[in-house]
N, C-alpha and C positions, 0 to 999 in steps of 0.2 A: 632137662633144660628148664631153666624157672625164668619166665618175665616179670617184668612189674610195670604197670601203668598207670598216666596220672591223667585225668583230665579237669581241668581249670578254665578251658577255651568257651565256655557259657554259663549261663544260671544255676545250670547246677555243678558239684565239684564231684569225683567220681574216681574211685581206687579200684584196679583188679589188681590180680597172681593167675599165671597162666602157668602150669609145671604139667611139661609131659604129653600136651592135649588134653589137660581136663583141667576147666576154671575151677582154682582152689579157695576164691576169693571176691567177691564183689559190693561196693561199698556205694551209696549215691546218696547225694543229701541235697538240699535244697532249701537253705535256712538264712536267715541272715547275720551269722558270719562271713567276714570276707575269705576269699577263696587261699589268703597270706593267712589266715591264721587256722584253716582247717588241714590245709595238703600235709602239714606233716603228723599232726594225729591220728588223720584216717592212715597214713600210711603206715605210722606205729602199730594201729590198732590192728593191721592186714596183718602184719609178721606176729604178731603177738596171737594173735586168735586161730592161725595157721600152724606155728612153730616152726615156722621158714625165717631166712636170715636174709640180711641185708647184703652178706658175706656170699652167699650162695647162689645169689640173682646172678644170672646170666647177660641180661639185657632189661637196660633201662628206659622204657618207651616214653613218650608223651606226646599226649593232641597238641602239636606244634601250629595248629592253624587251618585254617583261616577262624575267627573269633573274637572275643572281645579283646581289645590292644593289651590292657594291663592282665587280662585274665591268663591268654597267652604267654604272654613274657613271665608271670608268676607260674605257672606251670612248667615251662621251658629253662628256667631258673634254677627252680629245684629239683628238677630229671637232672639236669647240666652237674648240680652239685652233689648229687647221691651218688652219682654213676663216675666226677671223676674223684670219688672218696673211696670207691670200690677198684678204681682200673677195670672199669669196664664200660660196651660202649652202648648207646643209643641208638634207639628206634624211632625216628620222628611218623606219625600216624595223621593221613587228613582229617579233620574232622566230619566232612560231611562226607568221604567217602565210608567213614566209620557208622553214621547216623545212614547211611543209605545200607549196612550190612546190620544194623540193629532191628529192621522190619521183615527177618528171614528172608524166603522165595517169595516174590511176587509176580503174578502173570500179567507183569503191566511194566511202568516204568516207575521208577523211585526219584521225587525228585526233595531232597534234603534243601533248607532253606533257615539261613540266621537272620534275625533283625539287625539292619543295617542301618534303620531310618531313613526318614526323608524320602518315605517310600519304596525303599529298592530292600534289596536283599544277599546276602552273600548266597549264592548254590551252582548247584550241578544237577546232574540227572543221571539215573545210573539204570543200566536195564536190571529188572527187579529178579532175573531168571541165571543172568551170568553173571552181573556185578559189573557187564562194561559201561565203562566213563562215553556216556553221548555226549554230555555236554559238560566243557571244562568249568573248576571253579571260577565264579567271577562273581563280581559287583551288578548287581543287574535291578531295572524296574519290576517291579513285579508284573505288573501287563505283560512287557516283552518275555517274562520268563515262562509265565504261562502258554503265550501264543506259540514257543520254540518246543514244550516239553509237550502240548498235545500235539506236536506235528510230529515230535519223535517219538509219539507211542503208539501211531499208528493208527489209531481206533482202539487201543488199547487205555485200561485206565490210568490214571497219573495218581500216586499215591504220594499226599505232603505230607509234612514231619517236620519237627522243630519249632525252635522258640520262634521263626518268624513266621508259619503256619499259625501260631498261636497269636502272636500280634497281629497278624493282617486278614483273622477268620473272616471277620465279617464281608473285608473287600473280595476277600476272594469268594464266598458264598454270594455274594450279590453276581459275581460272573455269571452265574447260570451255566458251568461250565456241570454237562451230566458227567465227561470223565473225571471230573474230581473226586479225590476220596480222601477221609481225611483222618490219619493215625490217630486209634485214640490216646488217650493219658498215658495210659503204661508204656507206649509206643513211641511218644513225641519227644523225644529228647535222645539225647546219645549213650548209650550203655555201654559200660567201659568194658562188661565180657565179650562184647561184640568190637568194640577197638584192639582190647587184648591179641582177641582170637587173628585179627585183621595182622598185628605188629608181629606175630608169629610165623603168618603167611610172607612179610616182607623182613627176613632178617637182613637180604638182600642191601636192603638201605639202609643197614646198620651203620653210625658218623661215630666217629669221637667224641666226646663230650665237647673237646674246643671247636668245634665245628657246627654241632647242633646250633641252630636259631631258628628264631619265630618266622612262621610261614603268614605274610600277611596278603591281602587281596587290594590295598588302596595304603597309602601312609598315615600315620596316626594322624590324629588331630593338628597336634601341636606342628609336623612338619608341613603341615599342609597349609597352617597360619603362616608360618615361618615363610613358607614358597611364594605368599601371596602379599606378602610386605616385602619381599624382596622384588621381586616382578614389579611392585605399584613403585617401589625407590630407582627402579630402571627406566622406567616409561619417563 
């Protein structure tokens, strides 16, 4: 069985191949190119450097979300259009459930975290031992996230991760929080052999290409403008 996955859901863009149980492929860049103009050459350059086909992919995965709005939709795009070029179908993959199985076993809890601005953050908390969801993805302040994931680890430590660990180090270092612990560089971001391995584990949720869409945690921008001129033309 061959997968393939894409990740475009953050800063960085990110290509596996998963065939069989062994990662045959893993790609991450972090450049500035936009994430439209990299996803289909790294994905070229997977089958090419492999000698796996496009043709022979079993399942089409991608970090459907939660993530940056356009980064998502550009990645859910072109999983959407490689897989129904193939007749074959999709694996939509959480992002921070994937970013929380990128830091191996941990004897704590894992709590994955994107910048969301404005202070808050998209995440969850996963126990770092089993992999179960303590706390669902959402939109959250950062205070409140912190005060929820030391409560759910116990006395145990809290290991963050991610581009919003990376934005918000300093507030979160001023907590004085001693369960803090904080992934380093190799560790802070999403590894797409760790989403691959995850989209393997759930073929379960495998959709149709017309079916796949973007997994978001709050509405884009623009509807959110939109909600609020419409509301003020109501009042």
């Amino acid at each position: 069985m061959l997968i393939y996955l894409l990740d475009t859901s953050g800063p960085t863009a990110g290509v596996a191949l998963w065939q069989d149980g062994t990662i045959r492929y893993e790609a991450v860049v972090n450049h500035h190119m936009t994430h439209s103009e990299a996803a289909l050459p790294m994905t070229e350059e997977a089958y090419q450097k492999t000698g796996l086909t496009l043709a022979k992919t079993d399942y089409f995965a991608v970090i459907a979300g939660p993530g940056s709005f356009t980064g998502v939709r550009i990645g859910v795009t072109t999983v959407k259009a490689l897989a129904k070029a193939e007749n074959k179908p999709c694996i939509p993959v959480s992002a921070l459930e994937a970013m929380s199985r990128s830091q191996g076993r941990f004897d704590g809890v894992v709590c994955p975290m994107q910048n969301a601005r404005r202070g808050q953050v998209y995440a969850a908390v996963f126990d770092g031992l089993t992999g179960a969801n303590l706390l669902e993805d959402q939109p959250i302040a950062l205070d409140d996230l912190i005060v929820q994931a030391v409560q759910l680890a116990a006395g145990r430590p809290v290991l963050l991760t991610g581009d919003g660990m990376t934005a918000y180090r300093g507030d979160l270092e001023q907590m004085g929080r001693p369960e803090l612990v904080f992934a380093d560089a190799s560790h802070a971001y999403l590894r797409p052999a760790s989403a691959v391995v995850l989209a393997a584990e759930q073929i379960g949720r495998a959709v149709n290409a017309d079916v796949l869409k973007p997994y978001y945690l709050r509405p884009p921008q623009a509807v959110r403008q939109r909600n609020l001129v419409e509301k003020a033309e109501h009042e």
